[in-house]
C-alpha positions as a printed Julia matrix, in Angstrom:
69×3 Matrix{Float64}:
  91.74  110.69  104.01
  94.25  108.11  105.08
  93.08  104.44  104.04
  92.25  101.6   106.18
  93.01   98.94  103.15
  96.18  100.57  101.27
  99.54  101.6   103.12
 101.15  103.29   99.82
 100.61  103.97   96.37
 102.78  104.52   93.33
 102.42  105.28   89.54
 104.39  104.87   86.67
 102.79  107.05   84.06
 105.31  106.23   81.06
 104.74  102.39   81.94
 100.6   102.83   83.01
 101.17  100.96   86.01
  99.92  102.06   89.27
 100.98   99.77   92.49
  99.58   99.16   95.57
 100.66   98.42   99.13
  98.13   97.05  101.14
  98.22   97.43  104.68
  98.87   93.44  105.06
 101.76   93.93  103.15
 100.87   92.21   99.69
 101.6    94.38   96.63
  99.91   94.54   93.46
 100.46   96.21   90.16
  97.64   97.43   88.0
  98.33   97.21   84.23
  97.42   99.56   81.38
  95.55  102.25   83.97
  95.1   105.54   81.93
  97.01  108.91   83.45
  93.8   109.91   84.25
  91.89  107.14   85.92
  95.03  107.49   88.6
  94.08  111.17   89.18
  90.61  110.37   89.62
  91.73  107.34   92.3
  94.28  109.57   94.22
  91.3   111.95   93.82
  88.78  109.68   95.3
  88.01  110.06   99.13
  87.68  106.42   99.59
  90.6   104.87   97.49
  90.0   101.73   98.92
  86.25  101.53   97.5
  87.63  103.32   94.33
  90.38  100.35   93.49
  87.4    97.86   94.29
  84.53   99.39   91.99
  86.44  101.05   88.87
  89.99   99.38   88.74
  89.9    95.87   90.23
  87.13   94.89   88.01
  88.17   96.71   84.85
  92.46   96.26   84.58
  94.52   93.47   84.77
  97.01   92.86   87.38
 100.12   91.17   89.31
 101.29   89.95   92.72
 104.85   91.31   93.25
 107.02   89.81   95.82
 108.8    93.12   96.46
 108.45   97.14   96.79
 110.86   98.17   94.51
 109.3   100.1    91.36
């Protein structure tokens, strides 16, 4: 189901960083996210509420000023 709140996603297994687009444009990276709390996000039906109940709280995380990855 497409999201309302994130435009793109990306993961970086080797690294444990998964980043976020956000549909206003601002992009995050989440440090230190397990392989497979990513599958059970891209798994989720609403990523959205997902990111905001089991990663936001839980993993740190940084504003990037750019897309590339």
């Amino acid at each position: 189901m497409p999201s309302s709140v994130i435009r793109k996603y990306f993961y970086k297994p080797e690294l444990e960083i998964l980043r976020i687009i956000y549909v206003s444009g601002a992009v995050y990276d989440y440090l230190d996210v397990p392989q497979e709390v990513f599958e059970e996000f891209r798994a989720a039906f609403s990523k959205g509420t997902y990111l905001n109940k089991i990663i936001k709280p839980k993993y740190r995380y940084e504003k990037r000023d750019d897309i590339n990855f």
